[in-house]
Structure formats: structure tokens, C-alpha cells
C-alpha positions in Angstrom: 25.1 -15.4 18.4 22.3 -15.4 20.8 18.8 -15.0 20.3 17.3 -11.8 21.4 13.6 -13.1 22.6 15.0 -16.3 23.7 18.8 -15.9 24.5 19.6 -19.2 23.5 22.7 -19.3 20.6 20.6 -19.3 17.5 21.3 -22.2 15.1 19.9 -22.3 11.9 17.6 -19.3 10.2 17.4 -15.8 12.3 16.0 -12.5 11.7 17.9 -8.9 12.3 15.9 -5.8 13.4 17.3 -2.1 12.8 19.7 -2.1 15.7 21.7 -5.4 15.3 19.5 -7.5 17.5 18.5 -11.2 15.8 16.2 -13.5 17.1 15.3 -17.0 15.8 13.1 -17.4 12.7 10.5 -19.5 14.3 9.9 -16.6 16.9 6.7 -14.1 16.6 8.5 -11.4 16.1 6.6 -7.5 17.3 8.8 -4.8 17.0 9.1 -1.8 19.7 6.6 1.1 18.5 9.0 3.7 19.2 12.5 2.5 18.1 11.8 -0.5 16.1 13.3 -3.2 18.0 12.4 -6.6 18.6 9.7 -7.3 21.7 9.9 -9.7 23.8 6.2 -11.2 25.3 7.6 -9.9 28.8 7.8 -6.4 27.1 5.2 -3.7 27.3 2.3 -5.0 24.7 -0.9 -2.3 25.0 -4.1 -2.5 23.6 -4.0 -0.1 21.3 -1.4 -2.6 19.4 1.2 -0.7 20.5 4.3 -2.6 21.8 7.3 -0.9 24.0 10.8 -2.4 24.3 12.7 -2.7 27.6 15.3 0.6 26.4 11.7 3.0 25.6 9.9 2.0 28.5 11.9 3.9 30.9 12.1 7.2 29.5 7.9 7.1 28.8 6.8 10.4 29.5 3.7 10.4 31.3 3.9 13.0 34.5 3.0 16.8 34.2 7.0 17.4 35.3 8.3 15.2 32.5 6.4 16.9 30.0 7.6 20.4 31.5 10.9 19.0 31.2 11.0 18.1 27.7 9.0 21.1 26.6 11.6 23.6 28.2 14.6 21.8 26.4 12.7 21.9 22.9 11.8 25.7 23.3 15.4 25.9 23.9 16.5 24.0 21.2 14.0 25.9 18.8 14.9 29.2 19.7 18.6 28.5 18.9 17.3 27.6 15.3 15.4 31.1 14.7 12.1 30.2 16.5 11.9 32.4 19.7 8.4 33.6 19.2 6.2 30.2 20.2 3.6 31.5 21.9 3.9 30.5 26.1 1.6 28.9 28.2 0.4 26.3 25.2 -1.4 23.6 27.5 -0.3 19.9 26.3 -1.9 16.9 27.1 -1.1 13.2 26.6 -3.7 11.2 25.0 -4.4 7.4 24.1 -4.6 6.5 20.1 -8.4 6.0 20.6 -8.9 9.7 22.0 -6.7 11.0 19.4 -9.1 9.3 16.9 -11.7 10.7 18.5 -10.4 14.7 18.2 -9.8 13.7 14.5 -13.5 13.2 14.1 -12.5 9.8 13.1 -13.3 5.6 14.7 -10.2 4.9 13.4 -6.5 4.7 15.3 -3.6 6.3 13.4 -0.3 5.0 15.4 1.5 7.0 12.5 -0.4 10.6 13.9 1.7 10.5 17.2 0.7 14.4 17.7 -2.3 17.2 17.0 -2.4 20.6 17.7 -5.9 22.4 17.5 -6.0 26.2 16.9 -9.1 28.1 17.6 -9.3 31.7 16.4 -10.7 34.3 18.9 -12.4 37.6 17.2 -12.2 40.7 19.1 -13.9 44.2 18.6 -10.0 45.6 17.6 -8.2 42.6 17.7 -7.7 38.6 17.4 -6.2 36.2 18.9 -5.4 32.3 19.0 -5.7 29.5 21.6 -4.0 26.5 20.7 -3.5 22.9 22.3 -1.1 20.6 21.6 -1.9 16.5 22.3 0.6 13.8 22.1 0.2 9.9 22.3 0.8 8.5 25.5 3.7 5.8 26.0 6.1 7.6 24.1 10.0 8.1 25.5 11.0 11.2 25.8 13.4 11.7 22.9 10.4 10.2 20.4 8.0 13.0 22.7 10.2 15.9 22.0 10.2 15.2 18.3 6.8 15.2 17.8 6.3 18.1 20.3 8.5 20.1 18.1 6.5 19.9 15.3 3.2 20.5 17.0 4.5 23.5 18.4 5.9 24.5 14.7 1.8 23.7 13.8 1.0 26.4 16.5 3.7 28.7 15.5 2.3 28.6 11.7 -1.4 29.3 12.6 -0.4 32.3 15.4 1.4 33.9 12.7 -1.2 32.9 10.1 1.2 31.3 7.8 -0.7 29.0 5.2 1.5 26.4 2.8 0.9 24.0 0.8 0.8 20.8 3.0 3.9 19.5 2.2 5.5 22.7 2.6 3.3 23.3 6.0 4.1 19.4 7.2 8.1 19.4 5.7 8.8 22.5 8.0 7.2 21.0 11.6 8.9 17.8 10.5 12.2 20.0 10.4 11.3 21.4 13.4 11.5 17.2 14.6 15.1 16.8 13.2 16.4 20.1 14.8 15.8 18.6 18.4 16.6 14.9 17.3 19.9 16.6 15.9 20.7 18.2 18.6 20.0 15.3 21.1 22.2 13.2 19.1 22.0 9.9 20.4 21.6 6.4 18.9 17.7 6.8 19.2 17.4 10.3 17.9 19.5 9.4 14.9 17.2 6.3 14.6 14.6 9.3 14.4 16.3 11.0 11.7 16.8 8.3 9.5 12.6 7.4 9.8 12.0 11.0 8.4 14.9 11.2 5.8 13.5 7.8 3.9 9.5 8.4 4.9 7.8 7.0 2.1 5.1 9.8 2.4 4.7 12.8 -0.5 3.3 15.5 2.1 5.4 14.1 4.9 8.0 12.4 3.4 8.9 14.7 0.2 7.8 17.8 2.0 10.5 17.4 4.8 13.5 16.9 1.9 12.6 19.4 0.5 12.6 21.8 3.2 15.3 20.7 5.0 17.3 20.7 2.1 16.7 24.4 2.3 16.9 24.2 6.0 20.8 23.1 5.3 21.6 26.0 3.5 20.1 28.3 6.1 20.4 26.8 9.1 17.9 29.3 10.3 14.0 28.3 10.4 12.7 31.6 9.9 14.9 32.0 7.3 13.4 28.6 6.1 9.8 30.8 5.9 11.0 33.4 4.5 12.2 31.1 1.7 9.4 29.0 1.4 6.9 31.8 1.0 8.9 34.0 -1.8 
């Protein structure tokens, strides 16, 4: 068996991360950011504490086209799931952990808030309307990005149609709105991003996504979901 950090055949204690890999016990062990692997020192350590493994660091999406990419293929995948109505043109800008703090109003980082979408309501003489914007944490592959882009533009979806939920109910249906896309990527990492939401320890997060995908299962429809939800 050979070390993961090292690659020397461990003898004596070892640890195992979530994919299998072990490394030797005396090792400082970091874990990937994204998919929870073991880092190497050679890997991608940022200073925001963030650490990317050798497998995320390629797909990082950090280019206007890569974003348009991934944005086109999550619209897609939404749609097919009942939500064809996402308003267009939504702009969406990558952002550091310290400027996400700083649109939160707060001085301190929240790795765990990958995404934020900000709704401003514009009042009309006859009508309303919305502008949203979506940000996402740089340094994110594009399979983690399209997750957490789902469920900002879910966010966006809820507050252009003025639908207000408890937040569990409000956070449980963008977090389905995660495991659609991850379901239907349906690779090693996006079932690696399915299992993080099925056992988040959270009770808005967490419980609020088992409970509405529970219903989402039944339905299979995420307007449907709503329709549910709000009776």
C-alpha cells in the first residue's frame, strides 16, 4: 500500500480519506476543499485556508467562457426538472471568501457559504421588477460550481416569483436544485456531492433538503415540489 503524500509503502499506522487514498500517520494531513481528499504540500494551498487537490484543480472555473459553459448546462438541466422560467441575463461573478464576507456585511470567512445571490426589488408607477446577482467562490471545479450555481439561481427563481418559505423549506429546495445537476452529472465527484448534502448535519440546510427532496422523489418535478410545499 503506498502512501498518498509520500508514495513510499506505508508500514505501520495510516489514515484513509473518503476516496480510498491513505497516507502515513505521521503525515500533516489537509484535505482538498472541494472533494475531500488528501493534499499534498505540492498541491494548491490559498490563503484563504483553502486547499485544492491535483483532480479539482484542473476543472477550476475561473474564465467568463467557463462560467457560460456551466451556466448553459444547469439551465438545461433545471428546465428538464420543471424550472424553465429562471430569469435570463442574471450577471454572475466569482468572488474570493473575503469579498463574500464582505457582501454578507460580515469580517468573517464562511468556506461553508460557497454562493450568494442578492435580489433588489425595482418599484415602478404600474409595475415591479427584480435585478438579481448571483456570486460564487472562486477556485471551485466545475462540477462543485454548477451545484452551487443551481441553487443560487433557485434563490433568484424564489424571490422573482416572490415565493417566501420557511428557511429550511426556502434552503431544502435550492439544495434540491444542487442534487438535480449533481444527479444528472453522475460522476464519482458529483455523487461525492450528493452524499455531503444527504448526511449535512445542518437543521435549515441539512433537514430542509430531506425533507424536500423526499418530496422531490415523489414528484420528480420542482414546480411541483412548490406547489407542494406551499399547500
Amino acid at each position: 500500500m503506498k502512501c498518498a503524500i509520500c508514495h513510499t509503502d506505508i508500514k505501520g499506522q495510516y489514515l484513509i480519506d473518503a476516496w480510498g487514498q491513505s497516507v502515513c500517520a505521521e503525515h500533516k494531513t489537509e484535505f482538498c476543499s472541494s472533494c475531500g481528499r488528501f493534499v499534498a504540500s505540492t498541491d494548491l494551498h490559498l490563503t484563504d485556508g483553502r486547499c485544492l487537490c491535483s483532480y479539482c484543480k484542473p476543472s477550476v472555473v475561473s474564465l467568463p467562457q467557463h462560467v457560460e459553459w456551466v451556466e448553459k448546462r444547469v439551465r438545461a438541466i433545471l428546465s428538464s426538472r420543471g424550472i424553465m422560467d429562471i430569469p435570463a441575463g442574471i450577471p454572475i461573478k466569482i468572488v474570493t471568501p473575503n469579498e463574500m464576507a464582505h457582501l454578507n456585511g460580515s469580517r468573517q470567512l464562511n468556506l461553508f457559504q460557497p454562493g450568494l445571490t442578492q435580489t433588489t426589488k425595482l418599484m415602478g408607477l404600474f409595475m415591479s421588477s427584480c435585478k438579481h446577482t448571483i456570486y460564487i467562490f472562486d477556485y471551485l471545479p466545475k462540477i462543485q460550481f454548477a451545484g452551487v450555481l443551481a441553487h443560487e439561481m433557485l434563490h433568484a427563481w424564489q424571490n422573482e416569483k416572490g415565493i417566501s418559505l420557511p428557511p429550511a423549506y426556502t434552503e431544502g429546495f435550492c439544495n434540491v436544485g444542487s442534487y438535480v445537476v449533481y444527479e444528472a452529472i453522475n460522476t464519482d465527484l458529483s455523487r461525492f456531492f450528493i452524499k455531503r448534502l444527504e448526511e449535512d448535519p445542518s437543521s435549515v440546510y441539512g433537514d430542509g433538503f430531506r425533507k424536500v427532496v423526499a418530496v422531490y422523489k415523489q414528484k420528480m418535478n420542482l414546480q411541483e415540489v412548490i406547489y407542494f410545499i406551499k399547500k
